[in-house]
N, C-alpha and C positions, 0 to 999 in steps of 0.2 A: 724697124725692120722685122721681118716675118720670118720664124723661124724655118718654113718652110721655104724659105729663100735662100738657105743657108746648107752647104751641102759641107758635112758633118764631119769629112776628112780634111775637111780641110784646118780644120779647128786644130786636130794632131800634126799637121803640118804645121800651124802657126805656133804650138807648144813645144814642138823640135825646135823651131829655130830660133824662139827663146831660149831654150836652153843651151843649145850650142851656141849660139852668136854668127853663125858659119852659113851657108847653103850647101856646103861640099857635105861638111859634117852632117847636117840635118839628112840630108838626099840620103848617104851612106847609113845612118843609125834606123831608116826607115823602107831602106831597099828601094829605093826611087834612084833616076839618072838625075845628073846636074839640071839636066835641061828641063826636066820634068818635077823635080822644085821651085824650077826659076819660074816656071809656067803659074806653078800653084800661088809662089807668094804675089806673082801678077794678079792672078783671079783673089786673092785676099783685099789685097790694096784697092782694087775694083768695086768690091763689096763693103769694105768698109770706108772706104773716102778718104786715107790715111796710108801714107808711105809704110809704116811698120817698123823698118828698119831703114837706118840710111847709111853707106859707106862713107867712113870717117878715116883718119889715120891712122885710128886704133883696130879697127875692121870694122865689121858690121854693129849700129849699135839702136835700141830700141828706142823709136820714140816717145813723148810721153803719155800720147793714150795707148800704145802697146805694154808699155809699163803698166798703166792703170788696168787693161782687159787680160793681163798675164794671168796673175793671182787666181780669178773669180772662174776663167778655162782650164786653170790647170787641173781646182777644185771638181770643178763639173765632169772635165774625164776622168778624175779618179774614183769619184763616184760611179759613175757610167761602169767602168771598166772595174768595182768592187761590186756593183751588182750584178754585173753579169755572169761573173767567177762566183758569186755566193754559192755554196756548200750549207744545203738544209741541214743539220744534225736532230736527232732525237737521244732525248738521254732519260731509259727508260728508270735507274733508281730515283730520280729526281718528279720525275713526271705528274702531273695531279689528274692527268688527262682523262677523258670519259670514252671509250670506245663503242659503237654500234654495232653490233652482228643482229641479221637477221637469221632467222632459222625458227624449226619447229619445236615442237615440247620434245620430241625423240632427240633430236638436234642437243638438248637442253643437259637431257638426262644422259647422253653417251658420252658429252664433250666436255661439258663446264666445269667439273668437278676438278679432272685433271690440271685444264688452265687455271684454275684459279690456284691449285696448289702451284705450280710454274711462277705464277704470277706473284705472288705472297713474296718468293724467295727474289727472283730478280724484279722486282717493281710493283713494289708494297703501297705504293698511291695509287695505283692506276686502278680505272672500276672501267667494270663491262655492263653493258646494256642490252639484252637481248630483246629483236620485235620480230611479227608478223607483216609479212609483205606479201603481196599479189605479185605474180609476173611483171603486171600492169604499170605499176609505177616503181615497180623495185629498182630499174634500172635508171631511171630519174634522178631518185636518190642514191642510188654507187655513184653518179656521175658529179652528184650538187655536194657530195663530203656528209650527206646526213647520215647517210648508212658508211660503214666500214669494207666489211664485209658480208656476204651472204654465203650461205653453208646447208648444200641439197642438190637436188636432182633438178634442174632449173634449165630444161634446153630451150625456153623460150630467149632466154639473154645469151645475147651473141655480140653483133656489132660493138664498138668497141667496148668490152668486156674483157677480162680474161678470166683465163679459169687454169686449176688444177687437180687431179686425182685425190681425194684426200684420205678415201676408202671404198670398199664395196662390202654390201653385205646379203648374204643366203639367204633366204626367206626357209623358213621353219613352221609346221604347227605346236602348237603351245597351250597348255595347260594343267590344270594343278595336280603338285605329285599324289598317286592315289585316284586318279581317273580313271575309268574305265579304257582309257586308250593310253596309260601311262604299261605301256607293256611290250615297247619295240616298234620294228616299221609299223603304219596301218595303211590299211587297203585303200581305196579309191572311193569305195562303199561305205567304209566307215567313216572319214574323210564327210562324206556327202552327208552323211545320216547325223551327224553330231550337229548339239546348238553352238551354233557361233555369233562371237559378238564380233562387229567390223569395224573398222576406225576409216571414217570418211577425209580423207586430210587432204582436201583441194588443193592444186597445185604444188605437189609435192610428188618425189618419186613413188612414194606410196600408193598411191592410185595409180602407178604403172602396173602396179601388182596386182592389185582389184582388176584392171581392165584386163588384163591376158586370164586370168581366171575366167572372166566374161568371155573374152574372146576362145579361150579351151572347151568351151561348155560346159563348165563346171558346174552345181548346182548344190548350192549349200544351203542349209538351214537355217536363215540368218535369224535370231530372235531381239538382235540388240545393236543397235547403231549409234556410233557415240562419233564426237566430233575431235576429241584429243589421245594420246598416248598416254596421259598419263594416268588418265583413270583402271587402262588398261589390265596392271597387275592388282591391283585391291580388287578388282572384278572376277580376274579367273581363280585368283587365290580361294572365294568364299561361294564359288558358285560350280558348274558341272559345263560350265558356258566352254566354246577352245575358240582359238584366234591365229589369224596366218600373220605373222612377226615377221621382222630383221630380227636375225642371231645377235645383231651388237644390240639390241635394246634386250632380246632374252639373256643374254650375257650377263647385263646389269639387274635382271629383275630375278633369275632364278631364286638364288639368296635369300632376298628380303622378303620374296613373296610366295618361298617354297613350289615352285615352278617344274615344271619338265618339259620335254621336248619330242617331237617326233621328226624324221623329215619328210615332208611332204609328198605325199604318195602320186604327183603330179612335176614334171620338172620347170621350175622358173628362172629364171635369168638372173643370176645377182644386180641388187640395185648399186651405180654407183652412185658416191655422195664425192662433190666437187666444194672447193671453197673460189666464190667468185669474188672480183675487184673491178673496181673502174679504172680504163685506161689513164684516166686522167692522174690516178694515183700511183701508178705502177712503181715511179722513182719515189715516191714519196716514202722518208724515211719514217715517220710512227707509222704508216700503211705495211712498209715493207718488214718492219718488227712482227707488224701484231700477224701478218702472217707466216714469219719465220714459228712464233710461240706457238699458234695452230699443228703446224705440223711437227714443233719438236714435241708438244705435250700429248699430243696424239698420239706416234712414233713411242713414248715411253711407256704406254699400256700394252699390257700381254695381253692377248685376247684367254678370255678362259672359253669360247665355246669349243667343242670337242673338234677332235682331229677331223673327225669325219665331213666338217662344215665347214671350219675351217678357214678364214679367207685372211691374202694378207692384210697389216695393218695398216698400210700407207703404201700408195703408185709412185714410180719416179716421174715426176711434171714437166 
């Protein structure tokens, strides 16, 4: 016999009236009318070549291949009916798990530090893996489990995607304290007249910044074109070179790199930065951790850039 011959309620109908011995009972414990049990154990007996049950003195009582196929159906539905109710858990102090974020070197240097402090205290096994992804195939892997999550300005992923606010940030210019332009607003002029070095970062919010610069007419001095952020601060620290920044990466680099700020004698748009997932994950409970951690490690840092720039630290999603 071919399972496909086999229509699958009926199986719980012939497991009811094992166990009750009855067809009233059975009917009633499964919300069926008399008439419409009597039917089913009809269509049972049909299919399987075997009365089932036969009315004795005692009432209804199993025969011996219904005795024999009892056992091996009742097993099968509670299997059936334990995976269906299965409840994923994640249990992050235990965990040895390896997680993927895609994201950039900016990405690296705003966020990681924090998660990982997060991380140490509630889930001291788990490691992060951060990569580089194109539009292209990024959302391939959200969708195949390779990537986790992704963390930027990414409005090419839509379809089933999701996404949240995770911050925005000001764009600023930037360069070392003791600059000839470390000395309050600057003009438009000066702005234009100064060497700048640029961070070219393909497919990233950042180049939304670079094009509306393009698109404003702006016309900078460029003497230096580098491909990452992080060379960014040992650069302007040791040179006369300024650069147009996100405040959350000047935030983290003033300090270290003896930095200053100006804001930008032109007005830009804050960029936002979103944390993306794949549909496919969205219940998934280590998916649905690793981005509770995102935002509560985020959420715990005070921004130090000044009042005047200011933006908040986390959108409601």
């Amino acid at each position: 016999m071919d399972l496909r011959d086999v229509d699958l309620n009926l199986l719980l109908v012939f497991a009811e009236l094992m166990q009750e011995g009855s067809v009233s009972k059975a009917a009633d414990s499964l919300g069926m009318s008399q008439p419409g049990m009597s039917n089913a154990l009809n269509r049972l007996r049909a299919l399987l070549g075997d009365e089932l049950l036969t009315r004795t003195g005692r009432g209804m009582q199993p025969t011996p291949y219904a005795e024999r196929l009892s056992g091996p159906v009742s097993e099968a539905l509670r299997l059936l009916h334990d995976a269906i109710n299965f409840e994923m858990t994640f249990e992050p102090e235990s965990s040895t798990r390896n997680f993927t974020i895609a994201m950039t070197d900016i990405g690296e240097i705003d966020f990681l530090s924090n998660l990982m402090r997060m991380l140490g205290t509630v889930a001291p096994r788990v490691s992060i893996s951060t990569v580089r992804k194109d539009a292209a195939n990024l959302k391939d892997e959200l969708e195949a489990g390779a990537v986790d999550l992704a963390v930027g300005w990414l409005p090419d992923l839509n379809a089933g995607i999701f996404q949240r606010r995770l911050a925005s940030s000001q764009y600023v210019c930037t360069f070392r304290k003791g600059h000839p332009l470390d000395k309050g607003p600057i003009s438009l002029d000066e702005f234009s007249r100064a060497d700048h070095v640029v961070v070219i970062a393909a497919n990233t919010g950042h180049m939304m910044a670079e094009q509306e610069l393009e698109r404003l007419g702006i016309r900078r001095n460029v003497r230096l074109r580098i491909p990452h952020f992080s060379a960014v601060g040992h650069i302007l620290g040791e040179t006369d070179l300024v650069a147009t920044l996100p405040g959350r990466l000047v935030n983290r680099s003033m300090l270290p790199f003896e930095l200053a700020w100006s804001p930008l004698p032109i007005g830009l748009d804050p960029i936002p930065l979103n944390v993306f997932w794949s549909a496919k994950y969205h219940r998934d409970p280590a998916n649905q951790w690793l981005r509770k951690m995102m935002f509560d490690s985020f959420d715990a840092r005070v921004p130090r850039l000044p009042p005047a720039l200011a933006v908040p630290a986390a959108f409601p999603g």
